[in-house]
C-alpha positions as CSV (number, residue, x, y, z in Angstrom):
1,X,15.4,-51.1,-42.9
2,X,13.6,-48.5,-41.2
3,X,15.3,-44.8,-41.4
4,X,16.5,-43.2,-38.0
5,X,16.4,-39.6,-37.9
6,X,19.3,-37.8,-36.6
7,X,18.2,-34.7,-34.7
8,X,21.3,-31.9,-34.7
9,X,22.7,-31.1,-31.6
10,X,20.7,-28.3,-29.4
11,X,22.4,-24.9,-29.5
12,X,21.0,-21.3,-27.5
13,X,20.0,-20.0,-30.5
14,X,16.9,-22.3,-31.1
15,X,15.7,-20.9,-27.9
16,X,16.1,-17.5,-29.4
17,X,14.5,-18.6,-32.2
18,X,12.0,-20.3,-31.0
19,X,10.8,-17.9,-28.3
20,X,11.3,-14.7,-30.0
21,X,8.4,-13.0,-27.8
22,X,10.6,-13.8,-24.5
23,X,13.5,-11.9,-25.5
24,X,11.6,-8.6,-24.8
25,X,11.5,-10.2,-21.4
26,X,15.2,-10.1,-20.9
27,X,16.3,-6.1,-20.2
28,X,13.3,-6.1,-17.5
29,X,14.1,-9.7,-15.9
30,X,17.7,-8.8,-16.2
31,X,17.0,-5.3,-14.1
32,X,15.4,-7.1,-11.6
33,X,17.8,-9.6,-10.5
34,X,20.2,-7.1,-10.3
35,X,18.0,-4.3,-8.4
36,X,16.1,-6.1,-6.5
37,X,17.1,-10.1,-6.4
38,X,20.4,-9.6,-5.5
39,X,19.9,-7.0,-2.9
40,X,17.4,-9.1,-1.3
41,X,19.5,-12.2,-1.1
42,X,22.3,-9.9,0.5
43,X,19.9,-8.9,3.0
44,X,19.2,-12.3,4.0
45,X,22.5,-13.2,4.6
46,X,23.0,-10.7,6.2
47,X,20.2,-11.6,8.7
48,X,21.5,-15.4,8.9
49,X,25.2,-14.4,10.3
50,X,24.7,-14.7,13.8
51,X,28.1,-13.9,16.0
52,X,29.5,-16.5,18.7
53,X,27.4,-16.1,21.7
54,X,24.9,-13.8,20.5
55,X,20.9,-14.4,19.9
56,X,19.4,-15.4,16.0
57,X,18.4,-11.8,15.1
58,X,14.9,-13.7,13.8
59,X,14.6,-14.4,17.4
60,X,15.2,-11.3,18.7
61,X,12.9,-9.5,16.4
62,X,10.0,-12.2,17.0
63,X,10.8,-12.5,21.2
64,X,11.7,-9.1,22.1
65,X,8.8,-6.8,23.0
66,X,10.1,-3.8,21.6
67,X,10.1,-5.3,17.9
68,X,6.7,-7.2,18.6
69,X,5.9,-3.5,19.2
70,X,7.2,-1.9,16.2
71,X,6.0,-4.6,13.9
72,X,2.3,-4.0,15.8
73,X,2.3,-0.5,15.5
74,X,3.4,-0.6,11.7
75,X,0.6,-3.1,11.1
76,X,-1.8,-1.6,12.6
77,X,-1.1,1.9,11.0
78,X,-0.7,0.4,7.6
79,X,-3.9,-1.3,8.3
80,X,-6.2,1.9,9.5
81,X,-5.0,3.9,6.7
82,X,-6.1,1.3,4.4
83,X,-9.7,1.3,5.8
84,X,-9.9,4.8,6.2
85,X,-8.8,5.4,2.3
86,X,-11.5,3.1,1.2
87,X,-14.6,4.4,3.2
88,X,-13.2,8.3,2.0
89,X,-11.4,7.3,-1.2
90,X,-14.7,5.2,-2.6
91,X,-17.8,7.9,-2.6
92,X,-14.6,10.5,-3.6
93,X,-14.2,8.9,-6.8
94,X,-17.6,7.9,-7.4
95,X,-18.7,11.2,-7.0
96,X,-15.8,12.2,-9.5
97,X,-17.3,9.5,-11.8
98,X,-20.6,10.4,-12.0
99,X,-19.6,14.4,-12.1
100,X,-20.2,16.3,-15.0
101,X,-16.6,16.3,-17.2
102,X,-15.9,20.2,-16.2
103,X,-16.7,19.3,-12.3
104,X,-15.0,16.1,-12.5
105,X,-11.6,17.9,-13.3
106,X,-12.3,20.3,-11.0
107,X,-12.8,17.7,-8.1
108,X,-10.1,15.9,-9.3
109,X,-7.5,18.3,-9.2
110,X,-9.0,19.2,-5.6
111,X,-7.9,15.5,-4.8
112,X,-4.5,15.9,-6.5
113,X,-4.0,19.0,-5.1
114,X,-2.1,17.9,-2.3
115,X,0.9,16.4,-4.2
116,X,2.1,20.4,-4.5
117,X,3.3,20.1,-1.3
118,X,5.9,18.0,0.1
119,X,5.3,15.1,2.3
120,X,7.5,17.0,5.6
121,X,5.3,20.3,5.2
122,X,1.9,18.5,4.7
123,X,3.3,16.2,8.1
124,X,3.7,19.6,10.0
125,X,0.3,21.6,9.2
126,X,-1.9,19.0,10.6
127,X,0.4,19.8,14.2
128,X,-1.3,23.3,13.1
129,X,-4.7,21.6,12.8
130,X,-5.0,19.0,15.4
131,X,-2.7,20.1,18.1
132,X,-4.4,21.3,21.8
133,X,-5.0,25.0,20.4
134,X,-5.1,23.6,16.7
135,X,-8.2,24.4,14.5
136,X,-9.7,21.2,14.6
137,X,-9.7,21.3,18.8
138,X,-10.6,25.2,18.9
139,X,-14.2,24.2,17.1
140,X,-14.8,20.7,18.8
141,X,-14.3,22.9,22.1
142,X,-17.4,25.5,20.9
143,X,-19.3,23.5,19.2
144,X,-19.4,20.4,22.1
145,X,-18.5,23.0,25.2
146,X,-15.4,20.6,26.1
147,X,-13.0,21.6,28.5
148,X,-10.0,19.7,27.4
149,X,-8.9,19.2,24.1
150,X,-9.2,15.9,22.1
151,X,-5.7,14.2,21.9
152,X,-5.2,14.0,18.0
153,X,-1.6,14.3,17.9
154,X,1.7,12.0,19.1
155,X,-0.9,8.7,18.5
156,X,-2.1,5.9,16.3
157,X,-4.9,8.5,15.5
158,X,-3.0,11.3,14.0
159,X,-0.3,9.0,12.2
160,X,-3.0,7.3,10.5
161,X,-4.7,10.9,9.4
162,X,-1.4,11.6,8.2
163,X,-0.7,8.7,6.3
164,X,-4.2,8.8,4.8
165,X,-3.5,12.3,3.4
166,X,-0.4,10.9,1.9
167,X,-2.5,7.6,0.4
168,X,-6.1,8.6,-0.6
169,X,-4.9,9.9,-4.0
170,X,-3.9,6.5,-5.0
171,X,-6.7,5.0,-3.9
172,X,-8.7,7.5,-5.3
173,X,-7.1,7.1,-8.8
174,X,-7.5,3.7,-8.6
175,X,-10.9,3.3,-7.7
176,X,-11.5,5.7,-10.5
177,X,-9.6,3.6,-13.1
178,X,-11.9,0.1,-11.9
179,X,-15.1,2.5,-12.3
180,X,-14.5,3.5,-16.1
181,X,-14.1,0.1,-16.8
182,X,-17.8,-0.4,-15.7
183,X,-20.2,-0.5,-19.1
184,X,-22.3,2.3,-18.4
185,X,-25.9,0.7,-19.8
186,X,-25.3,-1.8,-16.6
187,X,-26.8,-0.1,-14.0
188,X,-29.6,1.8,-15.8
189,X,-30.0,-1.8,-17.9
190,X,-30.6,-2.9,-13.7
191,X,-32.8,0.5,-12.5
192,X,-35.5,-0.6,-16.0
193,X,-35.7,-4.8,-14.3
194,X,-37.3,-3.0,-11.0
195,X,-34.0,-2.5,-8.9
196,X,-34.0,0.5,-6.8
197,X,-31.0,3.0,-6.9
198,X,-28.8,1.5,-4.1
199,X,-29.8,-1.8,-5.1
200,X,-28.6,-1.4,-8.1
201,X,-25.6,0.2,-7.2
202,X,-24.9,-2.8,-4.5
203,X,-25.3,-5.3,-7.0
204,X,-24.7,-3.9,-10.3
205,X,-21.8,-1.5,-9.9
206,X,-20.3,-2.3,-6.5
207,X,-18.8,-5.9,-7.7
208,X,-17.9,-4.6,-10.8
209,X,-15.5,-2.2,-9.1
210,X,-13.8,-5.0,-6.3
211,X,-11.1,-5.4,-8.6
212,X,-10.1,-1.9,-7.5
213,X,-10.8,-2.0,-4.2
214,X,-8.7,-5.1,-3.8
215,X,-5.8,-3.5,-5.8
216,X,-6.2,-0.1,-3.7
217,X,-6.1,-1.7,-0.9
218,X,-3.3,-3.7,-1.3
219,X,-1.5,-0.9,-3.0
220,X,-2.5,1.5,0.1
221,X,-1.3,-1.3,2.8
222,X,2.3,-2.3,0.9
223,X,3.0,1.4,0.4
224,X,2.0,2.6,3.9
225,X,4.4,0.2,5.4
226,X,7.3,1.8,4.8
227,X,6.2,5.5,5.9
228,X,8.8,7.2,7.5
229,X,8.0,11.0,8.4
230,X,4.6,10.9,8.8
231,X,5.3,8.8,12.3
232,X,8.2,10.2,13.4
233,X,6.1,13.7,13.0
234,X,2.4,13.0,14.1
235,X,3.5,9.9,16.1
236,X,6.2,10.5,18.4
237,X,8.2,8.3,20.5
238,X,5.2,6.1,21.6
239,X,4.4,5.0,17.6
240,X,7.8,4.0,16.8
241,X,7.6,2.3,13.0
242,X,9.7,-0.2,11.7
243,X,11.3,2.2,9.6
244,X,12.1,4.5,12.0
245,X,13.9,2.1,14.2
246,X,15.6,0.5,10.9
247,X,17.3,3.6,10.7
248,X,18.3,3.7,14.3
249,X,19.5,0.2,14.2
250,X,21.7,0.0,10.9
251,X,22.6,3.9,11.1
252,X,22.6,4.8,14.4
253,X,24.2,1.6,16.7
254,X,25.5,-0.6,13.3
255,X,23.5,-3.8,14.2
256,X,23.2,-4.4,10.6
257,X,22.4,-8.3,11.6
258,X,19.0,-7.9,13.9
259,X,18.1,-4.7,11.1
260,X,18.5,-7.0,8.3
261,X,16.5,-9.7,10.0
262,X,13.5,-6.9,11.0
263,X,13.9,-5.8,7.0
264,X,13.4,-9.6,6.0
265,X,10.1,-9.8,7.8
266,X,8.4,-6.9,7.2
267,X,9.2,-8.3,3.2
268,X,7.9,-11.4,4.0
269,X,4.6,-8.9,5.8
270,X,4.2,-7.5,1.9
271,X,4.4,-10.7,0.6
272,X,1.7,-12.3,2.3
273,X,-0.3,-9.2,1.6
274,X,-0.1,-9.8,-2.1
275,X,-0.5,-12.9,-1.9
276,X,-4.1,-12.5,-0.2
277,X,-4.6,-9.9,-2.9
278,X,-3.9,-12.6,-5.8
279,X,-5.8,-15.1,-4.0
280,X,-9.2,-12.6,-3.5
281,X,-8.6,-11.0,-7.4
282,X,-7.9,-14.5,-8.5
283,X,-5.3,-13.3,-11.0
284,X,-4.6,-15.6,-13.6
285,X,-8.3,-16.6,-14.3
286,X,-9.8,-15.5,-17.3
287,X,-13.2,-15.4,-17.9
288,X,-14.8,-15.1,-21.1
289,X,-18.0,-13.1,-21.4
């Protein structure tokens, strides 16, 4: 007769045993069902419980101009100050990189420097700067011989030099954390082969650092999404945010349906920014070298 073998009854603890490493995992997955799952889930059903007679708030917030318009003008806020970071925040940290260690912290701190301040008094001294009589007008004026200023405040122009203040220190730290991963013998290795300076820098050192522009950007674009002050301050009235009139709509006039439906999709607007961000930093490849 051939022997059967009886295999004990399954029990939790040969999970635990088993996948000892996962444990670790539980305190963190544990925290974030509870902080962030479960509010999330709350919000949506929250934006799915639509009152007899009244519009799906998803319809309202994708139909009605005013939320196209908030939606836009967050988008396209969150958008400039991500391409404005990069073209300011990259030669910043390069030059920080390639700096002498003294000058580097010197820069550096220069860079950091603005985190002294809060984010409401930083908002109001560029009213100082770029207002009609500001600094930045009084010596476009001489230098160009306008006659009227240059509109730089209550615009998509001065929110987005707001909100750059605010973001170019992340991207800058960023940038400079994708940089000193790049083996320094690389580009000199690429100058002695017969490549000139910038095209060794374009070839060399450039792709090497796309990991950190990707994740600067994204970080940049996510983060700049849910400004609040910088707006309301250097924007005004015509560059209402979807922040700004989240507040109004739950706060203000209790219309905690259509706010939770506008909250949804500006979640499911960060989403599909990380998700181009996985997709262009192909995370979850490894390469071996």
């Amino acid at each position: 007769m051939t022997a059967v073998a009886v295999r004990p009854p399954w029990h939790p603890g040969q999970f635990l045993v088993g996948n000892a490493s996962l444990v670790w995992l539980v305190p963190g997955l544990a925290a974030v069902a509870v902080l962030f799952v479960w509010p999330i889930a709350n919000l949506l059903l929250v934006s799915l419980d639509v009152a007899a007679g009244t519009k799906s708030p998803y319809l309202a917030v994708l139909t009605e101009p005013i939320y196209l318009r908030v939606i836009s003008n967050t988008a396209v806020s969150s958008l400039g100050t991500t391409i404005v970071c990069l073209l300011v925040g990259y030669p910043t940290a390069y030059a920080i990189h390639v700096l002498p260690p003294p000058w580097r912290l010197v820069v550096l701190s220069s860079v950091l420097f603005s985190y002294a301040v809060g984010t409401m008094p930083r908002a109001f001294s560029w009213i100082v700067l770029l207002g009609d009589r500001g600094l930045v007008n009084q010596a476009l004026m001489s230098a160009f011989d306008l006659r009227e200023p240059v509109q730089m405040l209550y615009n998509q122009a001065g929110v987005i030099i707001g909100m750059t203040h605010v973001m170019l220190p992340f991207m800058v730290l960023t940038l400079l954390g994708a940089m000193a991963r790049v083996p320094d013998r690389l580009v000199p290795a690429a100058r002695t082969l017969g490549a000139g300076p910038l095209r060794a820098f374009a070839l060399v050192f450039l792709p090497l650092t796309m990991p950190g522009i990707l994740a600067g950007m994204m970080m940049t674009f996510i983060y700049s999404l849910g400004f609040y002050v910088v707006p309301a301050v250097l924007g005004g009235a015509g560059q209402t945010t979807a922040v700004m009139i989240l507040r109004d709509l739950t706060v203000g006039q209790g219309r905690w349906g259509i706010g939770a439906a506008l909250s949804i999709t500006m979640i499911v607007i960060c989403i599909l920014g990380a998700a181009v961000y996985v997709s262009l930093a192909r995370i979850g490849e490894i390469e071996e070298y």
